[in-house]
C-alpha positions in Angstrom: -10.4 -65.5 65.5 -14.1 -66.0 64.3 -13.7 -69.5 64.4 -12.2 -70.0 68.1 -15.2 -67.4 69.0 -17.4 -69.8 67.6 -16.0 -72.6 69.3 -16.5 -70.5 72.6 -20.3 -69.9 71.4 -20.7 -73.5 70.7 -19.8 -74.5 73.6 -21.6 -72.0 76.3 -24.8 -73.1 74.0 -23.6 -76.4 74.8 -23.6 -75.8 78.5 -26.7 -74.0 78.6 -28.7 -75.8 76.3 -27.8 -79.3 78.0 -29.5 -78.1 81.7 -32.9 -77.8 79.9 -34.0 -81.9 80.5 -33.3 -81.7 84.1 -34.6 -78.1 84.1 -38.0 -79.3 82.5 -38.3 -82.5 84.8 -38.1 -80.2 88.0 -40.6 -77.4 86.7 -42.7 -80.0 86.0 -42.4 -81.7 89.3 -43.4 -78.4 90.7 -46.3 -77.9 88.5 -47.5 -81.1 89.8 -47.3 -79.9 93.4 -49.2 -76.3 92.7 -52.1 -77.8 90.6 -52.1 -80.4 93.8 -52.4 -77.3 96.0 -54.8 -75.5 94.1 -57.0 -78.7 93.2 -58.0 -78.8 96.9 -59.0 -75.1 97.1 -61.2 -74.8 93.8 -62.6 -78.0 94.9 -63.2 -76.8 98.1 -64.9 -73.7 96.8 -66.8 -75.5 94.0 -67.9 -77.8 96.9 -68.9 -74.9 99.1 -71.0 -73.7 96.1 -72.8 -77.0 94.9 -74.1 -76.9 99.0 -75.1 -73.9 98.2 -77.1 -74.7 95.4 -74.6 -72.0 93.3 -72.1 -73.1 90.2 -68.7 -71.5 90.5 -69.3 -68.6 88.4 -72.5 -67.8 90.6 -70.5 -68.3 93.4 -67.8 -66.1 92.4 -70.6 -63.7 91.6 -72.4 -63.7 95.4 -69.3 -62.7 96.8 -68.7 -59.1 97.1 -70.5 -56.2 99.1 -67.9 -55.3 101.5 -63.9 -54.8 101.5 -63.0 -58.4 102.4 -65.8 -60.3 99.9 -64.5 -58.3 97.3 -60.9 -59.4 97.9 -62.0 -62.8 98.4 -63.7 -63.0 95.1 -60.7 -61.3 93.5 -58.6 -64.0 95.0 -60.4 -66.7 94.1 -61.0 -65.8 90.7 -57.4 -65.6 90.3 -56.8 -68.6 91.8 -59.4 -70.2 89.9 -57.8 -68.9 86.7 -54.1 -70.3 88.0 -56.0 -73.4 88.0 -57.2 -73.9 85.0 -53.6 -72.3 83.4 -51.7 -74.5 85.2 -53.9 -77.6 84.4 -53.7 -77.4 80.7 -49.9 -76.5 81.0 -49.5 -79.6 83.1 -51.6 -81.3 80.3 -48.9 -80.2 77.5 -46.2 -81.3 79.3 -46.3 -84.2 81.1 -46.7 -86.9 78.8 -44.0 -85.1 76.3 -40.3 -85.9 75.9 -37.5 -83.2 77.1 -37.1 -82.5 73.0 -40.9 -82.0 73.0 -41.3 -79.6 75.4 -38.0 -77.7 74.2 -41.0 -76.4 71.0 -43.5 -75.9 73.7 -41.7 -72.8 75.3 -45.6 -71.6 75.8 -46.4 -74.0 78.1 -43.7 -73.0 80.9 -45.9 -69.9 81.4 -45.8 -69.8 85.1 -43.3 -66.9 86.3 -43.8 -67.8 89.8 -42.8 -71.9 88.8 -39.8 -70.6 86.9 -38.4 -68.5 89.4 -38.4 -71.0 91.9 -37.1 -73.9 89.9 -34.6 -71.5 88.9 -33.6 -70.4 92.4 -33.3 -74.2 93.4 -31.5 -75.5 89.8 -27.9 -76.6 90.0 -26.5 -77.4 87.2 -25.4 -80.5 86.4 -23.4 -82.6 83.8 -25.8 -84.0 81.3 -25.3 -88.2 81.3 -28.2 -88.7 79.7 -28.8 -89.1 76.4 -31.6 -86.1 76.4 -29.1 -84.3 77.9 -26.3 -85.1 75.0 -28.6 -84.4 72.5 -29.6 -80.7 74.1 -25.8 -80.3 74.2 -25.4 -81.1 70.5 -27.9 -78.4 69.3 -26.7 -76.3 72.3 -23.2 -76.2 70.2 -24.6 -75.9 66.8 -26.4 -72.9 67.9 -24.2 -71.4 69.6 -21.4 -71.6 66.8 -24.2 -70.7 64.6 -25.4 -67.6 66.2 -21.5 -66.5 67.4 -20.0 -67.1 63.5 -23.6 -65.4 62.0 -23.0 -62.1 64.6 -19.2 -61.8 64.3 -18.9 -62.3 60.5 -21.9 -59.5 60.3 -19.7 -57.1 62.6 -16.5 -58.1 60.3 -18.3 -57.0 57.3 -19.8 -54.2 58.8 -16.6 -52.8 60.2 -13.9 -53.8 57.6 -16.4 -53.9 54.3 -16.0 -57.1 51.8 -12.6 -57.6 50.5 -11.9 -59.1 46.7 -8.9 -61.0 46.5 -9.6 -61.6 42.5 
């Protein structure tokens, strides 16, 4: 019984574990297109500073006084800070392979990126050889994790038997 559980474990890891190339291509794709988006309005505020004669945080620091500057400094700071997140994220993961950024969990730290690649994901059937590969330790994890939890609960529930 453990062992066709385990199959069933290997195999879900399998599944699962085998979306994460595609999965990592389209987050990063998205990444691309939000640091595009933001590029244009730090730049555009930086810019609007330099004319000014102000650096950013100077900037940031003018604004303010009433109800609307405050929110406006508020929301370019965070904006600003999205940036610069988003940047070295991009950074981390653009140049790595799908196996590479499977160890770089910390670098898919964008909630609002990950719901929305989520939303949009289908699943698909991995023909690469990333995707093989991902499947392979998708199964061995699974089995591994399925055998490890169920021969816990066996010994928990029934005790070690001798047969000597």
């Amino acid at each position: 019984m453990i062992r066709t559980l385990s199959y069933v474990g290997g195999f879900a890891g399998a599944v699962a574990l085998s979306q994460f190339p595609e999965f990592s291509q389209q987050y990063l794709q998205r990444l691309s297109g939000a640091l595009n988006e933001l590029h244009v309005v730090v730049e555009s505020f930086d810019t609007t500073a330099a004319a000014a004669g102000l650096d950013r945080d100077s900037a940031l620091a003018e604004l303010g006084g009433n109800a609307v500057s405050d929110e406006m400094r508020g929301t370019m700071s965070r904006a600003i800070t999205r940036y610069d997140t988003l940047q070295e994220d991009y950074a981390h993961l653009v140049g790595a392979q799908p196996l590479e950024r499977l160890v770089k969990p910390w670098y898919f730290s964008d909630g609002e990126l990950i719901d929305d690649t989520l939303e949009d994901f289908r699943p698909a059937m991995p023909v690469t050889v990333e995707g093989l590969i991902f499947a392979g330790i998708g199964f061995v994890g699974g089995w591994i994790i399925i055998a490890f939890v169920l021969s816990g609960l066996r010994r928990i529930l029934f005790g070690r038997r001798d047969y000597a």
